[in-house]
TORKEDO-73089 format. One record per residue (C-alpha): x negated, y negated, z; residue number from 1; residue in one letter. Coordinates in steps of 0.25 Angstrom, whole numbers. Each point is the difference from the previous one (the first is absolute). Layout:
% TORKEDO-73089
<pavex x="X" y="Y" z="Z" num="NUM" residu="A"/>
...
***
This chain:
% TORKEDO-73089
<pavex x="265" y="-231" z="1052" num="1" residu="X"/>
<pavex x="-14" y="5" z="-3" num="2" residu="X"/>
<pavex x="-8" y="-9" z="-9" num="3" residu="X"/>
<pavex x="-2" y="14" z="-7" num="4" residu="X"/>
<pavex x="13" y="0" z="-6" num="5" residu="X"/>
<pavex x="6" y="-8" z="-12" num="6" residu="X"/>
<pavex x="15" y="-7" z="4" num="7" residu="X"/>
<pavex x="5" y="14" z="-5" num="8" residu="X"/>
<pavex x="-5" y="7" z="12" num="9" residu="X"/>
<pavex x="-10" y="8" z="-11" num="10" residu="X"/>
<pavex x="-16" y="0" z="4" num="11" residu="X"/>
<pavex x="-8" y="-8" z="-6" num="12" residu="X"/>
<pavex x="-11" y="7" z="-7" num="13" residu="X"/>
<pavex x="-11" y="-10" z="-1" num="14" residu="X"/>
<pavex x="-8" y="7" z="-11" num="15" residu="X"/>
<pavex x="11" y="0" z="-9" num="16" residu="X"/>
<pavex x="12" y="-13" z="6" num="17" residu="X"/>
<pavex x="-11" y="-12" z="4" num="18" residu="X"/>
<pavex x="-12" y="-6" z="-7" num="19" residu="X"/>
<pavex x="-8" y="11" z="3" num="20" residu="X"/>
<pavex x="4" y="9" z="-13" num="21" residu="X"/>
<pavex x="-6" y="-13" z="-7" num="22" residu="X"/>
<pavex x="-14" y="5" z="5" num="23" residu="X"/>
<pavex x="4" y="14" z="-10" num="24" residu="X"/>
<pavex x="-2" y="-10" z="-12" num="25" residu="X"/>
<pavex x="-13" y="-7" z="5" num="26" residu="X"/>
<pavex x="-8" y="11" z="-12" num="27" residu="X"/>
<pavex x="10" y="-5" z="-11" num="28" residu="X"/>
<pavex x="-5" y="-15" z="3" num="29" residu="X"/>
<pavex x="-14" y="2" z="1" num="30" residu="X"/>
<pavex x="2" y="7" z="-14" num="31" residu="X"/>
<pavex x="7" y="-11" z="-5" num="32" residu="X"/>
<pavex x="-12" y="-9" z="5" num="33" residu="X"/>
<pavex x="-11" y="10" z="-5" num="34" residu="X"/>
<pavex x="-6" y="-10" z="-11" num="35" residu="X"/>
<pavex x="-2" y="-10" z="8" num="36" residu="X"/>
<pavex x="-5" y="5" z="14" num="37" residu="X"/>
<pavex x="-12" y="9" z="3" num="38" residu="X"/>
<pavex x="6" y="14" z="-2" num="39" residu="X"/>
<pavex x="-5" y="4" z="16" num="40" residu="X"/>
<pavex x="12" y="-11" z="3" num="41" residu="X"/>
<pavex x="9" y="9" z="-9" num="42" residu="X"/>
<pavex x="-4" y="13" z="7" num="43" residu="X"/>
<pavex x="3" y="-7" z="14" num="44" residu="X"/>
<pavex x="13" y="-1" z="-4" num="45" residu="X"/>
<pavex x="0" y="14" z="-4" num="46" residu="X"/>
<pavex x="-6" y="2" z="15" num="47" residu="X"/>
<pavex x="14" y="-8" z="4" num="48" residu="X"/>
<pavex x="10" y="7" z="-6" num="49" residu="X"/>
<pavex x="-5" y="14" z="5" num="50" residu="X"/>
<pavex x="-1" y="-4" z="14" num="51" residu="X"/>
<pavex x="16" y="-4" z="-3" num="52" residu="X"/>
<pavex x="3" y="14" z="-5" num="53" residu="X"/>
<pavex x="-8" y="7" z="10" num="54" residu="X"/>
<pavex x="6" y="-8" z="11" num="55" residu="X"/>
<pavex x="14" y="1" z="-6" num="56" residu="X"/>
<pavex x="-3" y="16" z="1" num="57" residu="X"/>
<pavex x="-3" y="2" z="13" num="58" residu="X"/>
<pavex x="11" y="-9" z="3" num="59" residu="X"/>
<pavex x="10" y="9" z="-5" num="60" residu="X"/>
<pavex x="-8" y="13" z="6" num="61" residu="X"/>
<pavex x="2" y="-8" z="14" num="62" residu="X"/>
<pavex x="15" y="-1" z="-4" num="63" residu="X"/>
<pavex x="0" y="16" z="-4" num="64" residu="X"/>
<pavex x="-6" y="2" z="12" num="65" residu="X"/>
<pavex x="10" y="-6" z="9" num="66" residu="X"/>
<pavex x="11" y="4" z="-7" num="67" residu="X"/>
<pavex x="-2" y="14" z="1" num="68" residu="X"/>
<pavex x="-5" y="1" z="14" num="69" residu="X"/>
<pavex x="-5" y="13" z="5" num="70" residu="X"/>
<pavex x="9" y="7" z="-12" num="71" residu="X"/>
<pavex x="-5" y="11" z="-5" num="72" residu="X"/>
<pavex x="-7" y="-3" z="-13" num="73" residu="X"/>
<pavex x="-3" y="-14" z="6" num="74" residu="X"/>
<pavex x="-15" y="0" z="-5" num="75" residu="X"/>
<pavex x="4" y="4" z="-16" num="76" residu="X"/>
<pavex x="10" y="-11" z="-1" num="77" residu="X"/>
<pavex x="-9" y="-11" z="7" num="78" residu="X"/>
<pavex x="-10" y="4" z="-13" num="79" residu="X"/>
<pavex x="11" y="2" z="-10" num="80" residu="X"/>
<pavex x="4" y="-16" z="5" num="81" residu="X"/>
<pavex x="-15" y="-3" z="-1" num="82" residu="X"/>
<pavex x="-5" y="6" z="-14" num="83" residu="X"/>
<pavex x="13" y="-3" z="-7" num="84" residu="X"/>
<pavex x="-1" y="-15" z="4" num="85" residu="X"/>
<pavex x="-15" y="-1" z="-2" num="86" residu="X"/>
<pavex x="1" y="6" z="-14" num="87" residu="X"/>
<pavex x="12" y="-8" z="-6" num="88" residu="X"/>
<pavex x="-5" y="-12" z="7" num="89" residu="X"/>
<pavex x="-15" y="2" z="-6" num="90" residu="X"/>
<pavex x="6" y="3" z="-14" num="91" residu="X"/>
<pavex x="11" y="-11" z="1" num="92" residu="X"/>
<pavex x="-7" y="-12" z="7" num="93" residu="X"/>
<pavex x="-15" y="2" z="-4" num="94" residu="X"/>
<pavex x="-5" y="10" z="-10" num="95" residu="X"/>
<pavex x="12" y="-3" z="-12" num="96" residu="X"/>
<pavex x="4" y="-15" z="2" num="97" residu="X"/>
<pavex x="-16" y="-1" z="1" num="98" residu="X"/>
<pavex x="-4" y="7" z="-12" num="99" residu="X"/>
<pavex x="13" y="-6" z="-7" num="100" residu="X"/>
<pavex x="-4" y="-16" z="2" num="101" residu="X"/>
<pavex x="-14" y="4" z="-1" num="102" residu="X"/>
<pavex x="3" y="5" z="-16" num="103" residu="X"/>
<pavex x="11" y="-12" z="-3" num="104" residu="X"/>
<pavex x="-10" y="-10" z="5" num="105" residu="X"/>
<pavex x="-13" y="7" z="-8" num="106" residu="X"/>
<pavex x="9" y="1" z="-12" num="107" residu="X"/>
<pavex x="6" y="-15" z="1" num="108" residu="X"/>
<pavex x="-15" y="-5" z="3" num="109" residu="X"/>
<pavex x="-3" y="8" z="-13" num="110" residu="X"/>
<pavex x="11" y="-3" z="-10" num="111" residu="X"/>
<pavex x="0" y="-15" z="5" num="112" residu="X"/>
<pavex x="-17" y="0" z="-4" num="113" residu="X"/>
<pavex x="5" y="5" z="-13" num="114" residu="X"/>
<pavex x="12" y="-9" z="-2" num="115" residu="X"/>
<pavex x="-5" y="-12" z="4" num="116" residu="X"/>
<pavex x="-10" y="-11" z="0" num="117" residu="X"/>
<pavex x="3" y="-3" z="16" num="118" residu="X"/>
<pavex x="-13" y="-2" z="10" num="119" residu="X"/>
<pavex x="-3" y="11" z="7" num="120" residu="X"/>
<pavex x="5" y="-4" z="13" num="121" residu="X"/>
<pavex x="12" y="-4" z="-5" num="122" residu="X"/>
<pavex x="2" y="15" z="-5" num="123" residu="X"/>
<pavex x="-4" y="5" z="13" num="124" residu="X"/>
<pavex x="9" y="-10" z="7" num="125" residu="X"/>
<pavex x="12" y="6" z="-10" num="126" residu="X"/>
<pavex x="-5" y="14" z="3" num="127" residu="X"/>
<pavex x="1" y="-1" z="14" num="128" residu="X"/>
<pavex x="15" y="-9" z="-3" num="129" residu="X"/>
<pavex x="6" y="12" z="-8" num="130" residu="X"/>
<pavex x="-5" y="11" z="10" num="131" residu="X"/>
<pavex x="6" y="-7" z="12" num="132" residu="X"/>
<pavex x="14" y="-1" z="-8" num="133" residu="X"/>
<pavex x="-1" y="14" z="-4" num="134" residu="X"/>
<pavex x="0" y="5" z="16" num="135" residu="X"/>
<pavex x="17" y="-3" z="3" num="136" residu="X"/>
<pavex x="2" y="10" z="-16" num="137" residu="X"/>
<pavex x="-7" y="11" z="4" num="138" residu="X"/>
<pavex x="3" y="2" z="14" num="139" residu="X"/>
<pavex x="13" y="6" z="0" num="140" residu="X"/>
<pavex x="-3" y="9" z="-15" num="141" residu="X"/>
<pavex x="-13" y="5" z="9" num="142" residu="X"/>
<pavex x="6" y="5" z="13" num="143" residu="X"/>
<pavex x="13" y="6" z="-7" num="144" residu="X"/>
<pavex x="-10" y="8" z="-9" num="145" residu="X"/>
<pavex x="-8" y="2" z="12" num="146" residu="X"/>
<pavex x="12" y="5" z="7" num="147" residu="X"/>
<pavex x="2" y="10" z="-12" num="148" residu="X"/>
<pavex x="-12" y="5" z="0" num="149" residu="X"/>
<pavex x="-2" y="3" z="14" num="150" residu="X"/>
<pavex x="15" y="7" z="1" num="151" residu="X"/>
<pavex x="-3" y="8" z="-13" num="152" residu="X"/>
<pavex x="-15" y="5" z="7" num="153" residu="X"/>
<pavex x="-5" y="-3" z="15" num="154" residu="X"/>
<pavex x="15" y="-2" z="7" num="155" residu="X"/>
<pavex x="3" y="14" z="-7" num="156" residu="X"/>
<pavex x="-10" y="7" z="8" num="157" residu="X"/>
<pavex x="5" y="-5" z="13" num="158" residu="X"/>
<pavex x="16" y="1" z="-2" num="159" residu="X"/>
<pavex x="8" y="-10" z="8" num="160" residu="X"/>
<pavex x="-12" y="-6" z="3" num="161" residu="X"/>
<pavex x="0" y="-15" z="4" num="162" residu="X"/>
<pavex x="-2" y="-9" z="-12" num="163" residu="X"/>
<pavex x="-6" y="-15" z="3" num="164" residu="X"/>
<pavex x="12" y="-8" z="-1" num="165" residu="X"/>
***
């Protein structure tokens, strides 16, 4: 068997079945860490997660590509493959979660300076506790909304056109 198949005979995609999809989430970590790291750190992570999406893309434009062979309408499909992936991977694994665990963890950091008498670091230290907790809630409400969003707008424009899953 080919080590790029699961028991099930099914390909393993390694952007979305091994450790790698964990590289999608690097941004929502560094957001969690953002009061307690030097913000360039924050925005490395931000560098992280965009090289996942853009290597997930032309992962699955390769795929179109190969797929389709020497079909006619080979070249539409392979960018249909590769902007339809980019942009729910870009919406759903960086811009979103990252703006999301970016305002929980400025609004936490707020309302526990306001509610209590803690130090500093140990607000900060908390902050950075609830945003890491909040990443396993709002992953699956993100990409189903991310999935509406793209099926009710972008995915209308190119009609049987291949979606990222």
């Amino acid at each position: 068997m080919d080590h790029g198949e699961d028991k099930t005979g099914k390909e393993v995609d390694i952007y979305r079945d091994t450790w790698v999809r964990f590289l999608g989430y690097a941004n929502e970590v560094g957001e969690s860490f953002r009061a307690l790291v030097p913000v360039s750190l924050v925005w490395a992570t931000y560098a992280v997660s965009t090289a996942y999406v853009t290597a997930d893309a032309v992962d699955k434009g390769k795929k179109a590509a190969v797929a389709h062979g020497d079909n006619p309408g080979r070249t539409t499909r392979v960018a249909v493959a590769v902007v339809d992936t980019f942009v729910w991977q870009a919406l759903a694994s960086v811009i979103i979660p990252g703006f999301t665990i970016n305002r929980v963890c400025a609004a936490s950091l707020y309302l526990l300076g306001r509610t209590t008498r803690w130090p500093l670091p140990v607000r900060k230290w908390t902050t950075t506790a609830i945003g890491l907790s909040a990443i396993p809630f709002i992953i699956t409400p993100i990409d189903r909304s991310v999935d509406f969003l793209l099926d009710s707008s972008l995915r209308k424009l190119y009609e049987g056109g291949e979606k990222h899953k």
